[in-house]
C-alpha positions as CSV (number, residue, x, y, z in Angstrom):
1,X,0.0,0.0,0.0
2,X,1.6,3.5,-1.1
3,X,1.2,7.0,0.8
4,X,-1.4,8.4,-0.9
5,X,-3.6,5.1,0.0
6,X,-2.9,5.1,3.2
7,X,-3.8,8.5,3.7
8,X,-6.6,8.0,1.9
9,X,-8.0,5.5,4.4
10,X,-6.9,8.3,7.2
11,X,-9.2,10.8,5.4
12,X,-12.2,8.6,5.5
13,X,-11.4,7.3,8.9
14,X,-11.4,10.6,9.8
15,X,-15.1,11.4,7.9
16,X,-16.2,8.1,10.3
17,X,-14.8,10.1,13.3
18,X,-16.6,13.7,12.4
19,X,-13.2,14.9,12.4
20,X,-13.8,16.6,8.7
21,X,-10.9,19.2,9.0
22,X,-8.5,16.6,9.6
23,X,-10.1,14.7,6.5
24,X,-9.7,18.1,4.1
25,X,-6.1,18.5,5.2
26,X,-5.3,14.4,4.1
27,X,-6.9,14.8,0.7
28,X,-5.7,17.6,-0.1
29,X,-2.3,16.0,1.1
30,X,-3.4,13.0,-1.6
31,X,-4.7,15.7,-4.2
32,X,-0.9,17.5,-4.1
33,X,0.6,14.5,-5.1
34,X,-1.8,12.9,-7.4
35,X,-4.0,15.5,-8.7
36,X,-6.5,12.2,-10.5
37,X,-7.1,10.9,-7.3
38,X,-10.9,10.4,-7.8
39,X,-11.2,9.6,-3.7
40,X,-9.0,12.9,-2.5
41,X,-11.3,15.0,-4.3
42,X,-14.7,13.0,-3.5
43,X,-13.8,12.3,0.7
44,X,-12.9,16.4,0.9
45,X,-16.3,17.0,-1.0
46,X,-17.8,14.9,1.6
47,X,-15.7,16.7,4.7
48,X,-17.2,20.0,3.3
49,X,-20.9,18.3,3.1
50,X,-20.6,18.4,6.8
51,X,-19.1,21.5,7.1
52,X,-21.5,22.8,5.5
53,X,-19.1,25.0,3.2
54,X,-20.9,24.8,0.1
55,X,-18.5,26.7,-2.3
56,X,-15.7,24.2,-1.5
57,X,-18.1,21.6,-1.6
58,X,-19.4,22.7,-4.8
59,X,-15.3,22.7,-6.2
60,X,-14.3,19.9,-4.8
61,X,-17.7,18.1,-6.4
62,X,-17.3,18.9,-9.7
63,X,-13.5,18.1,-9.9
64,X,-14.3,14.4,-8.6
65,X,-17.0,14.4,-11.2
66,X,-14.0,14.9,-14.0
67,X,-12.3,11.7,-12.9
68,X,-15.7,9.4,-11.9
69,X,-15.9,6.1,-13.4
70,X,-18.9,3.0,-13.6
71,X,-17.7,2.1,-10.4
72,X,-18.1,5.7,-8.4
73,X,-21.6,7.0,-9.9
74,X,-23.0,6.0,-7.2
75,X,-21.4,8.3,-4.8
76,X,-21.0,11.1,-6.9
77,X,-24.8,10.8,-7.4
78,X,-25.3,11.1,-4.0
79,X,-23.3,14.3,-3.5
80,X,-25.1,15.8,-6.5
81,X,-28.4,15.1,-5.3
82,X,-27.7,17.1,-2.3
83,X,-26.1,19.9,-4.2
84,X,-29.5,19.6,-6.5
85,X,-31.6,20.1,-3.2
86,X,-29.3,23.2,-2.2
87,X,-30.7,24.9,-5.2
88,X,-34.2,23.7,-4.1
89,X,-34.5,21.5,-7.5
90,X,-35.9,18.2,-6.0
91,X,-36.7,17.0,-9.6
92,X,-33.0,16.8,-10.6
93,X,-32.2,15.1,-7.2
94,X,-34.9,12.5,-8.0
95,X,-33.3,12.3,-11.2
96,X,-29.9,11.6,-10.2
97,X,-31.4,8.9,-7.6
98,X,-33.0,7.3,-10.1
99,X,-29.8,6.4,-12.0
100,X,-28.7,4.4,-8.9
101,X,-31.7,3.4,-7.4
102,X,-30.7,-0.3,-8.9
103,X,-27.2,-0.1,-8.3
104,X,-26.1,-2.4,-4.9
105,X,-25.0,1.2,-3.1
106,X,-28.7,2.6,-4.4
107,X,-30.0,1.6,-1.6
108,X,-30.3,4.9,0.0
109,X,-31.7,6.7,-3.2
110,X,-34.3,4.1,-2.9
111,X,-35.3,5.3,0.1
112,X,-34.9,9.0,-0.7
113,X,-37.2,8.5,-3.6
114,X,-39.7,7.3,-1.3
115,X,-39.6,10.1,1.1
116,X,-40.0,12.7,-1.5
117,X,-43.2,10.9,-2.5
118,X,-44.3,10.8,0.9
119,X,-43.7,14.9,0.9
120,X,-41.0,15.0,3.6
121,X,-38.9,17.7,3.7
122,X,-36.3,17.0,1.7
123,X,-34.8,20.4,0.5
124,X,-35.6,22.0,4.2
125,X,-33.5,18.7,5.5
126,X,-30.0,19.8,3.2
127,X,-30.9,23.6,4.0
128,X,-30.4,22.6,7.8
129,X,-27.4,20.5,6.5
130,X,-28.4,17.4,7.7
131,X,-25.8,15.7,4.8
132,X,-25.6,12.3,7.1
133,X,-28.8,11.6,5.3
134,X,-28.1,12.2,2.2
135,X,-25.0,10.6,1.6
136,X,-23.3,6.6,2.0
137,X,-19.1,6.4,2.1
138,X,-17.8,3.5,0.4
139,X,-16.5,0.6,2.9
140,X,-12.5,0.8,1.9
141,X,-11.7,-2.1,4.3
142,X,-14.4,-4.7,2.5
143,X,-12.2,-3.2,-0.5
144,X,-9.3,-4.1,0.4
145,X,-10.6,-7.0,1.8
146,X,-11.8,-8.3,-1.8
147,X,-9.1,-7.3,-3.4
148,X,-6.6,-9.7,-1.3
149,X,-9.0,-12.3,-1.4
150,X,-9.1,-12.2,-5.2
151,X,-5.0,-12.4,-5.1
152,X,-5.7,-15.2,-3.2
153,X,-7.5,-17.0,-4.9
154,X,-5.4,-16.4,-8.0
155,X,-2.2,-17.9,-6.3
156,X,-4.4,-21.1,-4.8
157,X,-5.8,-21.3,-9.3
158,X,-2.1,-21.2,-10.3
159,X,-0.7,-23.5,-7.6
160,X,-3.5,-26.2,-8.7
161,X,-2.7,-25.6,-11.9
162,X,1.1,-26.7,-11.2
163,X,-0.5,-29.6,-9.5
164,X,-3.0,-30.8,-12.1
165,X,-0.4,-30.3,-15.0
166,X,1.8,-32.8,-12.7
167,X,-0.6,-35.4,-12.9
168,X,-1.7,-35.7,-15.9
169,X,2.2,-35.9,-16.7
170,X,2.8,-38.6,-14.5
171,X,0.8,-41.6,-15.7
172,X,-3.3,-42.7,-16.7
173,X,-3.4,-43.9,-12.9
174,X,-2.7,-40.4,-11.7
175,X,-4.5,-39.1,-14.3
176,X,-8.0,-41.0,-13.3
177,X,-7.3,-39.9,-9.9
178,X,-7.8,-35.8,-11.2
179,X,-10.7,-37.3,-13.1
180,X,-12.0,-38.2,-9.7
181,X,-11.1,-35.5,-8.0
182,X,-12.4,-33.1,-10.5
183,X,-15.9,-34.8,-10.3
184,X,-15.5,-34.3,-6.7
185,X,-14.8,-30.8,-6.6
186,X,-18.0,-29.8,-9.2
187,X,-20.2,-31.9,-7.2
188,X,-19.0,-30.1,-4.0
189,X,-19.4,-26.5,-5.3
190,X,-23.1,-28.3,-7.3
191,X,-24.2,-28.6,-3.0
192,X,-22.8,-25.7,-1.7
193,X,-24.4,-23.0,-4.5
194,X,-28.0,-24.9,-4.1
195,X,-27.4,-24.2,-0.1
196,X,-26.3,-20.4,-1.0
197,X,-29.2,-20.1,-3.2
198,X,-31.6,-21.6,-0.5
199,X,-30.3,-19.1,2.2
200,X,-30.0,-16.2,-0.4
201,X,-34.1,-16.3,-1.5
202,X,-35.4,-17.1,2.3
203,X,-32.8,-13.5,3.1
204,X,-34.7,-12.1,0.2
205,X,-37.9,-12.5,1.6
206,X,-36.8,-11.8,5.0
207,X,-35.6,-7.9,3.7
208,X,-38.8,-8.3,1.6
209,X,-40.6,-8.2,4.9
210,X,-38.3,-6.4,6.8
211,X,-36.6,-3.8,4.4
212,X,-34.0,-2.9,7.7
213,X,-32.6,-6.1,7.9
214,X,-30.4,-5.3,5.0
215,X,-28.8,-2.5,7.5
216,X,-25.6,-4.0,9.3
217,X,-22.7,-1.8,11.2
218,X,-21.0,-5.2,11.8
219,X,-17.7,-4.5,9.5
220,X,-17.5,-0.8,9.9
221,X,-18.4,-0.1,13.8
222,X,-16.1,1.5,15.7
223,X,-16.2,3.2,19.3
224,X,-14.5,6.2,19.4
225,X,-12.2,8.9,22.0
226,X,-14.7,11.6,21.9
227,X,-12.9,15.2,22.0
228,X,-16.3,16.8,23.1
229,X,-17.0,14.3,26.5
230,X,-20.1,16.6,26.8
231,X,-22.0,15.8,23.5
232,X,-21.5,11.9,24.3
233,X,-24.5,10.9,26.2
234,X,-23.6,6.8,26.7
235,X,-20.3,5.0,26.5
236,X,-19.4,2.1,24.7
237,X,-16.4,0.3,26.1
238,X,-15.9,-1.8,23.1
239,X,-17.5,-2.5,19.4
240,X,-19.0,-5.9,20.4
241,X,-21.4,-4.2,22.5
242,X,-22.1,-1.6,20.0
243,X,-22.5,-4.3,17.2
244,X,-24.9,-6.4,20.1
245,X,-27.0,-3.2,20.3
246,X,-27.7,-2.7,16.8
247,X,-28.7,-6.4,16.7
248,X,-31.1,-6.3,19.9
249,X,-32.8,-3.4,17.9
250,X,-33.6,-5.6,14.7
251,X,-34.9,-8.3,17.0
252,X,-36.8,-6.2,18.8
253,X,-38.3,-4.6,15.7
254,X,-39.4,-7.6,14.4
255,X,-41.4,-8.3,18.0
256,X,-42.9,-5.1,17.2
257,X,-41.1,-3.8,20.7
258,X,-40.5,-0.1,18.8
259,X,-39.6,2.1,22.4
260,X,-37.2,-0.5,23.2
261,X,-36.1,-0.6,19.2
262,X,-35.9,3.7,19.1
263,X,-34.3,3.2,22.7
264,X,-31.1,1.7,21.4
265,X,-30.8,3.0,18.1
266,X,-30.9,6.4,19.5
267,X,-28.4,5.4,22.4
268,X,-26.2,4.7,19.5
269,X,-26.7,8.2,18.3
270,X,-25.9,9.9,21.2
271,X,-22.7,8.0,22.2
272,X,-19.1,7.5,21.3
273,X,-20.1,5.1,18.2
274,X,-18.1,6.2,15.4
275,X,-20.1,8.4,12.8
276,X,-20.8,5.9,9.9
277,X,-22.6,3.6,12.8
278,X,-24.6,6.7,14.7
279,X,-25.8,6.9,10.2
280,X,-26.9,3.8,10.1
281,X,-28.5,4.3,13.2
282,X,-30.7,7.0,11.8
283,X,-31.6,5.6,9.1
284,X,-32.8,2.7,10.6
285,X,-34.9,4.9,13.0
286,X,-37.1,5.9,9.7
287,X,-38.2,2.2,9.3
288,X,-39.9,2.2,12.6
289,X,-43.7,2.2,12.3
290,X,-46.4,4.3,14.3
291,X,-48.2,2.0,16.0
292,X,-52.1,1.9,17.4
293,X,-52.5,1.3,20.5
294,X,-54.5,-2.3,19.9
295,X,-50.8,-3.3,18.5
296,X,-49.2,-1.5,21.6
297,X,-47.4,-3.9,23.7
298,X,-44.2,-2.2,24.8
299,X,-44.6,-0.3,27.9
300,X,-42.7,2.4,29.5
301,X,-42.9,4.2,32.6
302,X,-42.7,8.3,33.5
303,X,-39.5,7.5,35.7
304,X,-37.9,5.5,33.0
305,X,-37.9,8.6,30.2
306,X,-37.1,10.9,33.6
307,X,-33.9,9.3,34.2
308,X,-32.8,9.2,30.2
309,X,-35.0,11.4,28.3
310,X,-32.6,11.7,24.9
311,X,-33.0,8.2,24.8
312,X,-36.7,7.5,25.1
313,X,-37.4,10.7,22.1
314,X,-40.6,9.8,19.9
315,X,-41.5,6.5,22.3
316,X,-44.8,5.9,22.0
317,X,-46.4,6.1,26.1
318,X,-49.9,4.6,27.6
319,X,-50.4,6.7,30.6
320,X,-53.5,6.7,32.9
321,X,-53.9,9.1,35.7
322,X,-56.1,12.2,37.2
323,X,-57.4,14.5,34.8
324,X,-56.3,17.8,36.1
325,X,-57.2,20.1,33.3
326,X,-59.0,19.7,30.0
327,X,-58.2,23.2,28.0
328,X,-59.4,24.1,24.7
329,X,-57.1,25.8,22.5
330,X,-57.0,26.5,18.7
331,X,-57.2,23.6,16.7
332,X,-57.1,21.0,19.4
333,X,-57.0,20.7,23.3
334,X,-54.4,20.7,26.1
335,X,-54.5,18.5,28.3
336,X,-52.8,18.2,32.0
337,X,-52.4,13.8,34.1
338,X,-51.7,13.4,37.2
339,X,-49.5,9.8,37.0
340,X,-48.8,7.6,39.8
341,X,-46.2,4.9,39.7
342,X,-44.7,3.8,43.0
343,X,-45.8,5.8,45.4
344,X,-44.9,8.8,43.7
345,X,-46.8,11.3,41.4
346,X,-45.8,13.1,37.7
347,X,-47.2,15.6,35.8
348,X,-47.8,14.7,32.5
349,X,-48.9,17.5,29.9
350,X,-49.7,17.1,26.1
351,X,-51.4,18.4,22.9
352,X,-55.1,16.4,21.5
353,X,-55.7,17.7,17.8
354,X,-59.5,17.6,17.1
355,X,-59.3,18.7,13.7
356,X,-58.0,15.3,12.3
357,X,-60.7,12.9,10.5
358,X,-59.7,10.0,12.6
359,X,-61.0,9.9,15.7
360,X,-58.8,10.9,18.3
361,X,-61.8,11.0,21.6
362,X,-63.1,7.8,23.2
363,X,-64.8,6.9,26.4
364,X,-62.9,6.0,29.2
365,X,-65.9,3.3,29.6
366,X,-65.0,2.2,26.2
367,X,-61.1,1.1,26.9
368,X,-61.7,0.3,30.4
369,X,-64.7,-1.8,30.1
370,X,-63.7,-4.5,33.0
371,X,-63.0,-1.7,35.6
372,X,-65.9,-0.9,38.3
373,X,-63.5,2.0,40.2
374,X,-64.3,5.1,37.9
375,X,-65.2,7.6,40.4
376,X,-66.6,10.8,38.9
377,X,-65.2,12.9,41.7
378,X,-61.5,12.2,40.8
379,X,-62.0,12.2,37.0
380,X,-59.6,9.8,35.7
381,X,-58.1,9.7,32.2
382,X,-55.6,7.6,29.5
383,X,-53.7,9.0,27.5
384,X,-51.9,7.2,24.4
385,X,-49.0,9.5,22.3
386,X,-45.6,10.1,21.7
387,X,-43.0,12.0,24.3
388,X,-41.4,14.9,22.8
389,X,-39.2,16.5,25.5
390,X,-39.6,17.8,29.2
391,X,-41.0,21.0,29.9
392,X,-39.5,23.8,32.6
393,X,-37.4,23.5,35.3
394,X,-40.2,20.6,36.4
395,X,-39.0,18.5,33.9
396,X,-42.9,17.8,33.0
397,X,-43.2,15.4,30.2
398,X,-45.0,16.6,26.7
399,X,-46.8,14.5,24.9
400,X,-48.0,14.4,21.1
401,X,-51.4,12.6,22.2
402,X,-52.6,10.5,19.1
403,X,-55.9,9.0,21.2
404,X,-57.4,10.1,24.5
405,X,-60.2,8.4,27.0
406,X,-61.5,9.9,29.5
């Protein structure tokens, strides 16, 4: 491996870290000495993504464009899809998704396509330079990887070559002995593609069902020495546990347990993971559905989202409690619970639209049918929503309420 490689791999180790100054200076250091360097101009476009310097970015894009080849449209794509959204043209972004939506890293255009038809935000999401997004870095290590396993291989072809030439050299006992062998050998690789093929279609219909489970941090995680100790909410002491964590998400996912799902993926985001793994994270966090509250069947409590409340963000919460004020406001109603768990009390406020078509009011009869302690003196209510942050000094909980009984 020469310099300019290995300071390539520094450059977009340093992306991985957030550390994008440090990756401008190495590919620049690449670009001085090899000025078609496709990856020195592409990872120092990426570096000023984050940055959110757009005329570098811009420079540095369209100088990697000059040198792209089959195998980098892909990534250049992505990087002018984002530039196409700075201008506020999501058309020519869909457009350059579109050419890579059916390459093996099109993946994420896939998904980007979907989300503009779904009307999210997509040019307000690259105006607030949120490039993590927007954007996949190519995995040099599964690169290099493949490339010495394909050297490999060539010396274990020649070296059998050598062989077989030997025996067939030798004499017609030796040579019905390679006959053998070579039936062997076909047969062999025969039962071990029909077993690939086997596992590959029941994985295809598993990511067919569950579109996430193509999402893996296994060969790139990485936990990291945080320079900024006060942005890293959780510690990982090793990438095992990291790795573990974004595997207890999937599992939970597919049990339909989305707090404990969000839980970890957003633990991930707000630790010392490195920064392709906190991406992953993210993204994974769109595939998590909204559920109703019949499918509802993983519980958490006030004093749990108290004691880490970064982590429990969007969870959906079934609360019941006193009904301590019922306000009417424009365009729904605010609405006030007095929780009780162990012994001790929270208050619990949150926001009811009523201008929605679904409905969002139902009797408190109706959802606590079995109950015969509903006293109308201390008017009791549920509440089923999402938790979006604490309120005041207090710390009150705020909910987005999706239904209310009361």
């Amino acid at each position: 491996m020469n310099n300019s490689q290995v300071d390539i791999i520094e450059a977009y180790n340093a992306v991985r870290e957030g550390n994008f100054q440090e990756a401008v200076t190495l590919s620049n250091k690449v670009i001085e000495t090899d000025k078609k360097n496709f990856w020195g101009w592409f990872l120092a476009a990426v570096a000023y993504g984050f940055l959110d310097d757009r005329p570098n970015f811009i420079n540095y894009l369209n100088a990697a464009k000059k040198l792209k080849s089959n195998s980098t449209i892909s990534y250049i794509n992505y990087l002018s899809a984002y530039a196409a959204l700075w201008e506020k043209d999501i058309e020519k972004a869909l457009w350059y998704w579109t050419q890579i939506s059916d390459y093996s890293e099109g993946w994420l255009a896939s998904e980007l396509i979907e989300k503009a038809r779904k009307e999210i935000p997509l040019i307000q999401m690259a105006h607030d330079a949120e490039f993590s997004n927007f954007i996949i870095l190519p995995d040099f290590l599964s690169q290099i990887k493949e490339k010495a396993n394909t050297e490999n291989s060539e010396k274990v072809l020649n070296n059998q070559e050598q062989v077989y030439k030997k025996i067939i050299i030798s004499n017609s006992r030796k040579i019905l002995i390679f006959i053998i062998v070579i039936i062997f050998i076909f047969t062999f690789i025969y039962v071990i593609s029909f077993s690939k093929n086997e596992t590959e279609i029941a994985e295809a219909d598993k990511i067919e069902k569950y579109p996430w489970k193509k999402l893996s941090i296994d060969s790139e995680a990485a936990v990291t020495n945080s320079s900024d100790k006060s942005k890293v909410l959780y510690f990982y002491n090793d990438r095992g546990t990291l790795v573990s964590d974004f595997e207890k998400a999937k599992n939970h996912l597919i049990d339909k347990k989305v707090n404990l799902t969000r839980y970890l993926l957003q633990r991930i985001i707000n630790s010392n993971a490195d920064f392709k793994s906190k991406e992953k994270a993210k993204i994974f966090l769109n595939f998590i559905p909204d559920l109703d509250y019949e499918e509802f069947n993983d519980l958490i409590f006030v004093s749990e989202i108290l004691k880490e409340p970064e982590f429990f963000y969007n969870c959906l919460v079934l609360l019941e409690g006193k009904l301590v004020r019922l306000k009417d406001v424009e365009k729904g109603k605010e609405v006030r619970l007095l929780v009780k768990e162990k012994e001790k009390e929270y208050l619990v406020e949150g926001f009811l639209p009523t201008n929605d078509n679904k409905p969002t009011w139902l009797s408190y009869e109706e959802f606590n049918q079995k109950r015969n302690d509903f006293s109308s003196k201390q008017k009791k209510a549920i509440v089923y929503g999402k938790y979006k942050g604490l309120i005041g000094k207090q710390k009150i909980i705020y909910l987005e309420i999706i239904t209310f009984w009361n």
